[in-house]
PAPAFI-946407 format. One record per atom (N, C-alpha, C): residue in three letters; x, y, z; residue number from 1; atom name. Coordinates in nm, 4 decimals, always signed. Each point is the difference from the previous one (the first is absolute). Layout:
# residues N
   kolnu         c1         c2         c3   roza   gudo
     ALA          X          Y          Z    NUM     CA
...
# end
This chain:
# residues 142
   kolnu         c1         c2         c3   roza   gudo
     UNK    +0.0834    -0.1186    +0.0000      1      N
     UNK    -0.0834    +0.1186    +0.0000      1     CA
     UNK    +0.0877    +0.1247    +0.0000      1      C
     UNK    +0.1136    +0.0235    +0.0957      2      N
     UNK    +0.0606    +0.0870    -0.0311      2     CA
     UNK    +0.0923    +0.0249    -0.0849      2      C
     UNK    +0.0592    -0.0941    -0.0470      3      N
     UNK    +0.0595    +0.0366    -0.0876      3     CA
     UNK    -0.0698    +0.0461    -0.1586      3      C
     UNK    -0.1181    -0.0714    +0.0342      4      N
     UNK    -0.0788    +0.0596    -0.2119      4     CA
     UNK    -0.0588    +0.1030    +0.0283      4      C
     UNK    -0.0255    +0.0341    +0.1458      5      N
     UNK    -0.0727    +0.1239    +0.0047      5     CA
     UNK    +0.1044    +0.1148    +0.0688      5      C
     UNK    +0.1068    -0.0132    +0.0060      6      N
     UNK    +0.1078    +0.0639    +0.0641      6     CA
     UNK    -0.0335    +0.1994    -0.0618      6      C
     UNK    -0.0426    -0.0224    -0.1085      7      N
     UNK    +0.0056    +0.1579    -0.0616      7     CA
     UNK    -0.1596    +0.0841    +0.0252      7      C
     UNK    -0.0993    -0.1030    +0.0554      8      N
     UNK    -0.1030    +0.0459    +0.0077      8     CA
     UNK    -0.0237    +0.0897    +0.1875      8      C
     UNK    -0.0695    +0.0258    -0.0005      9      N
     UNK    -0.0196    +0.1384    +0.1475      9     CA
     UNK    -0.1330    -0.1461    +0.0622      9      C
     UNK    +0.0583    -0.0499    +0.0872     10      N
     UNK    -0.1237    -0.0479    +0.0512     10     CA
     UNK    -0.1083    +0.0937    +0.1393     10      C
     UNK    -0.1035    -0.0428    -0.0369     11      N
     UNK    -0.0813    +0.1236    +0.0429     11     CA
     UNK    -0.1007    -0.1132    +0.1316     11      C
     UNK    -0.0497    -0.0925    -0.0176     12      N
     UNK    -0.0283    -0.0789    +0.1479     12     CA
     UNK    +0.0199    -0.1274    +0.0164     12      C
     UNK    -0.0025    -0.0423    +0.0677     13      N
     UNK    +0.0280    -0.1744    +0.0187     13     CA
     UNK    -0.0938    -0.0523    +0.1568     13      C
     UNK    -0.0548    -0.0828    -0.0639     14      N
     UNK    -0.1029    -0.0462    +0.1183     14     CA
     UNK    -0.0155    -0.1040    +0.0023     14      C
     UNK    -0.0191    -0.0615    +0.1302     15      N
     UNK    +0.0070    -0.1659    +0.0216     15     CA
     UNK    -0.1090    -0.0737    +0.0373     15      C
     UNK    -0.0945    -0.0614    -0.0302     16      N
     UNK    -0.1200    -0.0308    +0.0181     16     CA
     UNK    -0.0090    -0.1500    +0.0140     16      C
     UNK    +0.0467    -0.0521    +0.1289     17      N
     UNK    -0.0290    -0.1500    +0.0371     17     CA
     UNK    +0.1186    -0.0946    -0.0537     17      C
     UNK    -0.0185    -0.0375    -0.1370     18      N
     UNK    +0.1085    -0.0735    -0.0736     18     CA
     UNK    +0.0373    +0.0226    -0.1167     18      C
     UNK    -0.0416    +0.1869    -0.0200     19      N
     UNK    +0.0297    +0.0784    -0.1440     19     CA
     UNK    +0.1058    +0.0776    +0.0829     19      C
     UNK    +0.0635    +0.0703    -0.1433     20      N
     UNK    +0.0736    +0.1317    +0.0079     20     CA
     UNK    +0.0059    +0.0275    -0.1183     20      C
     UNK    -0.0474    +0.1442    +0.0572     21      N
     UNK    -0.0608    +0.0594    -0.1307     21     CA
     UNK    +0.0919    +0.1638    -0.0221     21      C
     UNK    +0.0678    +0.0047    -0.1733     22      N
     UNK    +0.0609    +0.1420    +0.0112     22     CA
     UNK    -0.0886    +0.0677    -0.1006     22      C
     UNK    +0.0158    +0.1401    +0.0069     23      N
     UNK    -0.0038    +0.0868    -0.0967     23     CA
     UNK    +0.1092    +0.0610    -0.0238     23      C
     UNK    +0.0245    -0.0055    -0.1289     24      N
     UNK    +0.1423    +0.1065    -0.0179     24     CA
     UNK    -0.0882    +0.0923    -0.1562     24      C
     UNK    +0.1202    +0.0406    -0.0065     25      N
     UNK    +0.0032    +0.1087    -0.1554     25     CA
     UNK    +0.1103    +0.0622    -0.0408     25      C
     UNK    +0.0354    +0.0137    -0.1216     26      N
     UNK    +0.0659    +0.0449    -0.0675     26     CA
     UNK    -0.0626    +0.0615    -0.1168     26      C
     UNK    +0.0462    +0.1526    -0.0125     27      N
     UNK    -0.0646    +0.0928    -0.1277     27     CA
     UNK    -0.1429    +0.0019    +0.0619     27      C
     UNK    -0.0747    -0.0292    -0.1022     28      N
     UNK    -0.1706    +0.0050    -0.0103     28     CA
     UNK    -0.0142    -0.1429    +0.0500     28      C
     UNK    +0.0481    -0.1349    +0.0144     29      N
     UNK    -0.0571    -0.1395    -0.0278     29     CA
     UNK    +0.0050    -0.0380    +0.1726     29      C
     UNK    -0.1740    -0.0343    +0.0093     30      N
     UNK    +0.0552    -0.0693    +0.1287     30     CA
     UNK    -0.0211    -0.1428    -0.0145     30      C
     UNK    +0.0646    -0.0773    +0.1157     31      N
     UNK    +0.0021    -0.1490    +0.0352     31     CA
     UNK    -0.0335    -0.0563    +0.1013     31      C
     UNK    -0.0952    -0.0760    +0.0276     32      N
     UNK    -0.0633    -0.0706    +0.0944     32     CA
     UNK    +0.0460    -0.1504    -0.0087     32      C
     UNK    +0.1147    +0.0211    +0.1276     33      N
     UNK    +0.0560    -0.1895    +0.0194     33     CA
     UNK    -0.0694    -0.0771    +0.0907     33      C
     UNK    -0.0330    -0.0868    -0.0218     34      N
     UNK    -0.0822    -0.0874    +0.1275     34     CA
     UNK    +0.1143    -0.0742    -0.0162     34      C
     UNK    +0.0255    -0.0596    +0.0950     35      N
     UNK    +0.0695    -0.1505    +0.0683     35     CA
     UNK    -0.0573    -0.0859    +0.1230     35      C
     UNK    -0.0002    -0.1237    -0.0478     36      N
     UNK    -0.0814    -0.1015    +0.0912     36     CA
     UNK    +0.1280    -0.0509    +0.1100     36      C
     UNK    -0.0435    -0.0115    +0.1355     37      N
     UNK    +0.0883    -0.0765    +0.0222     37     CA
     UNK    -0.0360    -0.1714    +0.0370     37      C
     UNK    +0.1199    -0.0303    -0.0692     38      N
     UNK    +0.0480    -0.1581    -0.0224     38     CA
     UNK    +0.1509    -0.0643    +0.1231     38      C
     UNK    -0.0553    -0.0611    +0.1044     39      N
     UNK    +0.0670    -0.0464    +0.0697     39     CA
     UNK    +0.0882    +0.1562    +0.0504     39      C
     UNK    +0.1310    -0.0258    +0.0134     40      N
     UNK    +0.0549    +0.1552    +0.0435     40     CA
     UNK    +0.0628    +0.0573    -0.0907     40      C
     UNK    -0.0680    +0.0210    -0.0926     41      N
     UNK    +0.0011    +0.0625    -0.1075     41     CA
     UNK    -0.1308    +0.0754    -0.0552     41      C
     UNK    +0.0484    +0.1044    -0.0590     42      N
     UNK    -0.1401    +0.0838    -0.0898     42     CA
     UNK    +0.0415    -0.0276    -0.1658     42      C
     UNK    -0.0870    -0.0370    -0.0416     43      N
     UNK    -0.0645    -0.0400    -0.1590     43     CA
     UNK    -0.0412    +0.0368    -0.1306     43      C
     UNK    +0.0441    +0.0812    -0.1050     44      N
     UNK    -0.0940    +0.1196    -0.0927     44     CA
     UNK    -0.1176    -0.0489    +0.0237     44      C
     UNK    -0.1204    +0.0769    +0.0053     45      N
     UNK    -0.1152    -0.0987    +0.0046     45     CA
     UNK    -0.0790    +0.0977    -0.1161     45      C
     UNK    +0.0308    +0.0954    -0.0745     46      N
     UNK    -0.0947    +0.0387    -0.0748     46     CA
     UNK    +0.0333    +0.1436    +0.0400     46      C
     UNK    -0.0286    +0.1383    -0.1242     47      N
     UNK    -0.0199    +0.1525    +0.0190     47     CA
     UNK    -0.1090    +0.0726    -0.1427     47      C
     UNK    +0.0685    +0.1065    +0.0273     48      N
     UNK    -0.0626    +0.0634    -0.0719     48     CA
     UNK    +0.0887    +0.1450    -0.0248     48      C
     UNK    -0.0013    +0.0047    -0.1392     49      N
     UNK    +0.0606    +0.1537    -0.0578     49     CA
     UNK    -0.0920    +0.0814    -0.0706     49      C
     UNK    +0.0296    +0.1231    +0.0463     50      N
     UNK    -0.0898    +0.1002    -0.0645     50     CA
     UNK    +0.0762    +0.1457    -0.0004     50      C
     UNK    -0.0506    +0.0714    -0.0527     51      N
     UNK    +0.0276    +0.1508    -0.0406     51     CA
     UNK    -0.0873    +0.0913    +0.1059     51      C
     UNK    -0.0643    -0.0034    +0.0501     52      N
     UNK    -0.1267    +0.0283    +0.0720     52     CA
     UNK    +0.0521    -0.0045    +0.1032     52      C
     UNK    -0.0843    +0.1286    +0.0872     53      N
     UNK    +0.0440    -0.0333    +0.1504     53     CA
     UNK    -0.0397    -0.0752    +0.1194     53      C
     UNK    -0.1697    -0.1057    -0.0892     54      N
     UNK    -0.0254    -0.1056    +0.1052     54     CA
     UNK    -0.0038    -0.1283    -0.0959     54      C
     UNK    -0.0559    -0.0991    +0.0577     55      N
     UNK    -0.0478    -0.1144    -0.0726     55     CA
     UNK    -0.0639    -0.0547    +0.1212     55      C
     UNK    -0.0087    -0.1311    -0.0845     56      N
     UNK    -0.0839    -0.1702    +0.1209     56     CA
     UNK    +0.0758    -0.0902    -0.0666     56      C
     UNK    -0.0177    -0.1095    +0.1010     57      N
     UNK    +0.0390    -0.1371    -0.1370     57     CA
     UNK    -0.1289    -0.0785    +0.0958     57      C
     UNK    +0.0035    -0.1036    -0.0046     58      N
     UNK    -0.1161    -0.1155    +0.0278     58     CA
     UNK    +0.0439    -0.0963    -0.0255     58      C
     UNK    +0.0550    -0.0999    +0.0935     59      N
     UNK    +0.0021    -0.1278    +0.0113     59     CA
     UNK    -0.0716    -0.0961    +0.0308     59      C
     UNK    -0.0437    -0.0935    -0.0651     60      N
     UNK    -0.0699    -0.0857    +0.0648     60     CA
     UNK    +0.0258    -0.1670    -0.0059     60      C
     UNK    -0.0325    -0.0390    +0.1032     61      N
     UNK    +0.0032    -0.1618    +0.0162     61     CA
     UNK    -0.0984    -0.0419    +0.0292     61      C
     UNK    -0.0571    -0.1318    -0.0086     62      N
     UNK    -0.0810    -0.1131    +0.0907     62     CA
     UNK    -0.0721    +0.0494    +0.1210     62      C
     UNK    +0.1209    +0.0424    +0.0987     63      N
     UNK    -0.0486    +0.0600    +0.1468     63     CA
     UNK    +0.0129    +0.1690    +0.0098     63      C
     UNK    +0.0412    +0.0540    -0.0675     64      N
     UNK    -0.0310    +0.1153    +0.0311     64     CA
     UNK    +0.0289    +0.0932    -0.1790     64      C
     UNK    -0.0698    +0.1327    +0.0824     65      N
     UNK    +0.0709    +0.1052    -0.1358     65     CA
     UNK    +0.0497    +0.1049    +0.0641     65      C
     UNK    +0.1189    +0.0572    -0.0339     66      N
     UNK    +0.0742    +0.1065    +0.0673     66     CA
     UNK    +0.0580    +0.1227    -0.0861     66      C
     UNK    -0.0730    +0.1231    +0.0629     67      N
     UNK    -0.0106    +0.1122    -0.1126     67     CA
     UNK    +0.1413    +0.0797    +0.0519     67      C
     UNK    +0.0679    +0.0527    -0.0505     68      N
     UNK    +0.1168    +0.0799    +0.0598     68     CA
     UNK    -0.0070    +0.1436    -0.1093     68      C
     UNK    +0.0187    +0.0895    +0.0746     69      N
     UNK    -0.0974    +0.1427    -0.0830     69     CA
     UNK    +0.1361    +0.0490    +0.0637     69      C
     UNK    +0.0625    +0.1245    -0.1235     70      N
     UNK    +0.1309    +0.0797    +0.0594     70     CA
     UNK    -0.0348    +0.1179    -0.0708     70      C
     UNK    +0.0554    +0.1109    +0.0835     71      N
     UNK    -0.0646    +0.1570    -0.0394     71     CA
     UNK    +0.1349    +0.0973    +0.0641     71      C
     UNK    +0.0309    +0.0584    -0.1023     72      N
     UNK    +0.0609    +0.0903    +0.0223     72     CA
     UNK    -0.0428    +0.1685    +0.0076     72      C
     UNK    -0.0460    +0.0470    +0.1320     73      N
     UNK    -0.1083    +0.0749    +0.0399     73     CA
     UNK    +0.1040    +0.1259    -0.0099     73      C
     UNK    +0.0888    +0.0414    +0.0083     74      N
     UNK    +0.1110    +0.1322    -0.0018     74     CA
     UNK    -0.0699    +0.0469    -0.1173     74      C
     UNK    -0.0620    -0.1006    -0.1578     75      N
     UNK    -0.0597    +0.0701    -0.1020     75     CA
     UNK    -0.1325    -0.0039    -0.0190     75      C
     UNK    -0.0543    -0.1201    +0.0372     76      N
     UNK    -0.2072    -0.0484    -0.0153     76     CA
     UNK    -0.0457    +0.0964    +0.0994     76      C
     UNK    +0.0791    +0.0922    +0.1223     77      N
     UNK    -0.0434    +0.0384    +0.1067     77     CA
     UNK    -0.1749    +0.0066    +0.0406     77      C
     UNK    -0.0260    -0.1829    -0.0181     78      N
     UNK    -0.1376    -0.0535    +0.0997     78     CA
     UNK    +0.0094    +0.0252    +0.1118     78      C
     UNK    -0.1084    -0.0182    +0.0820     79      N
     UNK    -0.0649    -0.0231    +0.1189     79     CA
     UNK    -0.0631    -0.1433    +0.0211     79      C
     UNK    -0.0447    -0.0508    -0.0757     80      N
     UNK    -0.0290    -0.1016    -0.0474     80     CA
     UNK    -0.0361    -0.0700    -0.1102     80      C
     UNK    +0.0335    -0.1614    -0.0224     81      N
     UNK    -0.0620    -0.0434    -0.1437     81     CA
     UNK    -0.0506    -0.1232    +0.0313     81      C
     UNK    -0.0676    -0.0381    -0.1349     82      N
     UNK    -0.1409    -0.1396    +0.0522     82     CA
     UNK    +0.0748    -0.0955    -0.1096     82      C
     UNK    -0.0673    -0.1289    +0.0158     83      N
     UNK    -0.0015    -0.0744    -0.1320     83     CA
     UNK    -0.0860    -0.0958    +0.0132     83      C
     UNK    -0.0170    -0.0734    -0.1204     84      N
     UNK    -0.1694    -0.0851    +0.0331     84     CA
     UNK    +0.0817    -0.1463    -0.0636     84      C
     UNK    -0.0129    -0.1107    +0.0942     85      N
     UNK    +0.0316    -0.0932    -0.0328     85     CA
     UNK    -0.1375    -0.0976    -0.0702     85      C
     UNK    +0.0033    -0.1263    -0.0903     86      N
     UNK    -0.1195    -0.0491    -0.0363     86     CA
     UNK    +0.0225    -0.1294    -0.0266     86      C
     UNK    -0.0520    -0.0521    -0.0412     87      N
     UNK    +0.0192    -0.1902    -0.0328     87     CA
     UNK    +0.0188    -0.0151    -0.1150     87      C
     UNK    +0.0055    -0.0645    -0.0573     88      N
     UNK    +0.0374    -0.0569    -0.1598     88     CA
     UNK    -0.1344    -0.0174    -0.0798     88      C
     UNK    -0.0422    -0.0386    +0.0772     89      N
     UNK    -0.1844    +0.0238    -0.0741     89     CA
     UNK    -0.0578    +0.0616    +0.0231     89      C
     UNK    +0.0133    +0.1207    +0.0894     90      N
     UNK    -0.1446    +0.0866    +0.0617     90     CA
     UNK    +0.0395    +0.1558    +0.0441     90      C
     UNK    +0.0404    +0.0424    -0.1557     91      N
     UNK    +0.0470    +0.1714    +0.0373     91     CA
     UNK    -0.1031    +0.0629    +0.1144     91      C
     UNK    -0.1558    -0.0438    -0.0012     92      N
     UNK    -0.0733    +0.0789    +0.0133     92     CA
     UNK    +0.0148    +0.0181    +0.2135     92      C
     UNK    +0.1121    -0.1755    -0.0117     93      N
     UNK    -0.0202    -0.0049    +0.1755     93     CA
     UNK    +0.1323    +0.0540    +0.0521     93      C
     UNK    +0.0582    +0.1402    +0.0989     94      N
     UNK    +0.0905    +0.0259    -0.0160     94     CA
     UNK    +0.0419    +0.0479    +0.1522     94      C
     UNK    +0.1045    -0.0247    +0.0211     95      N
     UNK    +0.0552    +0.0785    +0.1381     95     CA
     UNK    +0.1088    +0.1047    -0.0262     95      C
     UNK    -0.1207    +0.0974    +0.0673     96      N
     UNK    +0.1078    +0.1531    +0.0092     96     CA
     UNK    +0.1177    +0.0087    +0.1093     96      C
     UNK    +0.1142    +0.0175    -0.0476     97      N
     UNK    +0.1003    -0.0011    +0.1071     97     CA
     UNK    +0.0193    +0.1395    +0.0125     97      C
     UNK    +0.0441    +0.0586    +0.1087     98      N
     UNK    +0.0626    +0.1729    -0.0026     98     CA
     UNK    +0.0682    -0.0145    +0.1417     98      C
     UNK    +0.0685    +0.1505    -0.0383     99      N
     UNK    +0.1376    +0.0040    +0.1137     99     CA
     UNK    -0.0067    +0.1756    -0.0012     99      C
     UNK    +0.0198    +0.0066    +0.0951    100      N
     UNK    -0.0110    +0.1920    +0.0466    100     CA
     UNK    +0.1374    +0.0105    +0.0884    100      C
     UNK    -0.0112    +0.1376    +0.0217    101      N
     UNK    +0.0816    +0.0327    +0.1157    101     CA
     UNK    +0.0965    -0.0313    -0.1229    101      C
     UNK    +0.0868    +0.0324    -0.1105    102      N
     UNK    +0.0979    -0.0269    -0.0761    102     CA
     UNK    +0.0693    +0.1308    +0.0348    102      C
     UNK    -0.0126    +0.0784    +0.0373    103      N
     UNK    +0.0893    +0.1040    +0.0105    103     CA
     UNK    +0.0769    +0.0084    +0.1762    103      C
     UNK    -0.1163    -0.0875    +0.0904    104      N
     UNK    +0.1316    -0.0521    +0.0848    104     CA
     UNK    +0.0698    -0.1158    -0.0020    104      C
     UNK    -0.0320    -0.0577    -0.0878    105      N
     UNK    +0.1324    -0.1510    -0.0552    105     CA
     UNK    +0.1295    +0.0618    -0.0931    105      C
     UNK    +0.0657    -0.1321    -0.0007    106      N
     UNK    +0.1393    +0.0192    -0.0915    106     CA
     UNK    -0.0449    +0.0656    -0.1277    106      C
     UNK    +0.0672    +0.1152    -0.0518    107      N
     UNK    -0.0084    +0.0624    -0.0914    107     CA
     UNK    +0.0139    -0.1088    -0.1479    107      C
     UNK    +0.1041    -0.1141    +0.0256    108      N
     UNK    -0.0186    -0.1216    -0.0775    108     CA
     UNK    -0.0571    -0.1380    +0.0192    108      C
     UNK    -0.1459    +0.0392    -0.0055    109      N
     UNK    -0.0567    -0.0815    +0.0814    109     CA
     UNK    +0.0016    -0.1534    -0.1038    109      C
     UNK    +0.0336    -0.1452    +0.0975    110      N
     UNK    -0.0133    -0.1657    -0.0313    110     CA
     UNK    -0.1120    -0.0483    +0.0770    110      C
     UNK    -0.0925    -0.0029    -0.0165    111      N
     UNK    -0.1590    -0.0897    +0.0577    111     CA
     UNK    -0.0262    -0.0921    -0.0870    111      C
     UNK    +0.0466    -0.1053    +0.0849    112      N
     UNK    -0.0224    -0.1541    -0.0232    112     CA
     UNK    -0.1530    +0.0132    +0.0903    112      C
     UNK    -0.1250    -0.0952    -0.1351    113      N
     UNK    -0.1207    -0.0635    +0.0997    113     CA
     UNK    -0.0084    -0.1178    -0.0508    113      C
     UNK    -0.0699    -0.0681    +0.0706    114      N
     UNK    -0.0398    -0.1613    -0.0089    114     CA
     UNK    -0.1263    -0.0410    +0.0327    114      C
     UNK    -0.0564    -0.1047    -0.0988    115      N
     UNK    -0.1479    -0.0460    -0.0100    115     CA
     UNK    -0.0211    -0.1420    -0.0359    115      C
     UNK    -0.0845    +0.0162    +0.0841    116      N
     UNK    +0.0060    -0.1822    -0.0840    116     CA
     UNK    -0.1101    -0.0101    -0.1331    116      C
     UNK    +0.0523    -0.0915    -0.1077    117      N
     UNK    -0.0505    +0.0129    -0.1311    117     CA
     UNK    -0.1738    +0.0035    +0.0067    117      C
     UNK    -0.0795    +0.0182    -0.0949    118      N
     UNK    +0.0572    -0.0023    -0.1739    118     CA
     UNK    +0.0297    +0.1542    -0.0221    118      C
     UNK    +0.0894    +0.0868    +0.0047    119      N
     UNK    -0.0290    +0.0991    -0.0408    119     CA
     UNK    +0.1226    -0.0080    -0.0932    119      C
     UNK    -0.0743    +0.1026    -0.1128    120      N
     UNK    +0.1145    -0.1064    -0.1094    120     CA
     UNK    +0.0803    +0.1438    -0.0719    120      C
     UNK    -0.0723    +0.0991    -0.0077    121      N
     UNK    +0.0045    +0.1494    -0.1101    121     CA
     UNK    -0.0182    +0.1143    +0.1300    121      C
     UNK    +0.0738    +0.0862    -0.0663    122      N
     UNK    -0.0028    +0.1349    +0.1045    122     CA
     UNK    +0.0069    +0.0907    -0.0943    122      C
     UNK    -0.0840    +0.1243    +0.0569    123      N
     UNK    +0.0070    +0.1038    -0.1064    123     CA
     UNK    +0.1328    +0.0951    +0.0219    123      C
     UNK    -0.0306    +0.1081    -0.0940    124      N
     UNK    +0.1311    +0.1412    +0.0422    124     CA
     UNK    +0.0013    +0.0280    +0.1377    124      C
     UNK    +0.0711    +0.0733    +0.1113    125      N
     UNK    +0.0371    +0.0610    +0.0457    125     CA
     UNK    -0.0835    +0.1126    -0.0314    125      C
     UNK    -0.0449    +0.0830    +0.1231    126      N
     UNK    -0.1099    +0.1277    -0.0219    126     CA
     UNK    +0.0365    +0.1162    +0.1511    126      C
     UNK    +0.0669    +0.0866    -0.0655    127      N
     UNK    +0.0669    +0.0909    +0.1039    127     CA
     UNK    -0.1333    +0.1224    +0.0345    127      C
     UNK    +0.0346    +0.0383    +0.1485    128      N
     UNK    -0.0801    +0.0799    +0.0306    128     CA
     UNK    +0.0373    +0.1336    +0.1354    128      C
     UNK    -0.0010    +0.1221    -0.0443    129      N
     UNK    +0.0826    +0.1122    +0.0595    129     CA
     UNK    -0.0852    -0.0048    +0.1134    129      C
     UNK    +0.0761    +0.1236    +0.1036    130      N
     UNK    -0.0581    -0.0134    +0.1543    130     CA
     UNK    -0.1559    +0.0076    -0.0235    130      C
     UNK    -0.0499    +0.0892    -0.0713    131      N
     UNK    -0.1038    +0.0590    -0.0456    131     CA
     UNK    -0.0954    -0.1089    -0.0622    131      C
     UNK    +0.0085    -0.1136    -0.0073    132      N
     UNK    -0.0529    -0.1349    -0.0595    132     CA
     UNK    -0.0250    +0.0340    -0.1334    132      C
     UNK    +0.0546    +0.1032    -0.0761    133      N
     UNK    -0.0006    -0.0143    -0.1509    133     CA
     UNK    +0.1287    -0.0822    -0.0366    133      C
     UNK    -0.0910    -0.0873    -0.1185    134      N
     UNK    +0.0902    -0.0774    -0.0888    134     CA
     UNK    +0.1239    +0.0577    -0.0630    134      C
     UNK    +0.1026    -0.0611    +0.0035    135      N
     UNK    +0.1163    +0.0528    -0.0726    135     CA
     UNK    +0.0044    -0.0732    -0.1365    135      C
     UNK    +0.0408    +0.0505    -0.0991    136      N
     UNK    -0.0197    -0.0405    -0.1515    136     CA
     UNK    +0.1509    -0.0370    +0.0045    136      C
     UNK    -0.0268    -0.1294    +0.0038    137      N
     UNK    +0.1153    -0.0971    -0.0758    137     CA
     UNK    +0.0642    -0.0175    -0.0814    137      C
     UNK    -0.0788    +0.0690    -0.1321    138      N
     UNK    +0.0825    +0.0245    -0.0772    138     CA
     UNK    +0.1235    +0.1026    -0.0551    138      C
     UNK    +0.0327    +0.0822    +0.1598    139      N
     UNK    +0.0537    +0.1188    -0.0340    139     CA
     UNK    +0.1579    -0.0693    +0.0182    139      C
     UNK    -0.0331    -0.1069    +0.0549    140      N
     UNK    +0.1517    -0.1146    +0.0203    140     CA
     UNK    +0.0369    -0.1077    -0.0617    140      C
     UNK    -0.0642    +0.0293    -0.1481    141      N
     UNK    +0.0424    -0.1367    -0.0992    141     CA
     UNK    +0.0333    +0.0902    -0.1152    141      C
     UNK    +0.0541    +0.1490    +0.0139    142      N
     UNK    +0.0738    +0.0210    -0.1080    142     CA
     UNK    +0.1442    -0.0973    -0.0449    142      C
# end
């Protein structure tokens, strides 16, 4: 890990049970590392790259599904954001997730959640200022 990411600015790292989880960046691109740990050792277990200053990824298995959502708030400057998880067959049945209070958390915020299945699809990420107006998302996918 450090050495391929040696040139990148890592921005949080959080440990959640038998993950460890970084964010780093370099330029515009960020990177979301998960690692599993395996005996006494940690594992690539899967990420995500983007240009953008948040994302999700969604894992899922058998026994559970595990959403890991990363936001780099110094630029989205939320208060809070939602996302609607759903099943593989039934957009219409959906659980709203949301998280507030973002402006007293880590400015690079890693929130790992966990559910047990079927939830299979998650929508965008949906930011929202102190003021509970929506922030337009698209002002961060130039």
């Amino acid at each position: 890990m450090h050495n391929h990411f040696k040139n990148y600015e890592q921005l949080n790292v959080v440990e959640d049970k038998q993950l460890m989880m970084y964010l780093v960046k370099q330029e515009q691109e960020y990177n979301l590392l998960i690692f599993k740990e395996k005996g006494s050792a940690f594992l690539y277990e899967g990420g995500s790259i983007s240009d953008i200053p948040y994302g999700h990824m969604i894992v899922g298995t058998s026994d559970n599904t595990r959403v890991t959502v990363y936001l780099d708030n110094s630029i989205v400057k939320a208060e809070r954001y939602e996302f609607d998880l759903s099943t593989y067959n039934d957009n219409e049945d959906m659980l709203t997730i949301s998280l507030g209070g973002l402006s007293n958390k880590d400015t690079y915020l890693i929130k790992n959640y966990n559910f047990l299945p079927p939830y299979t699809s998650i929508s965008q990420l949906r930011f929202y200022d102190k003021n509970g107006k929506r922030i337009d998302e698209t002002a961060f996918l130039d």
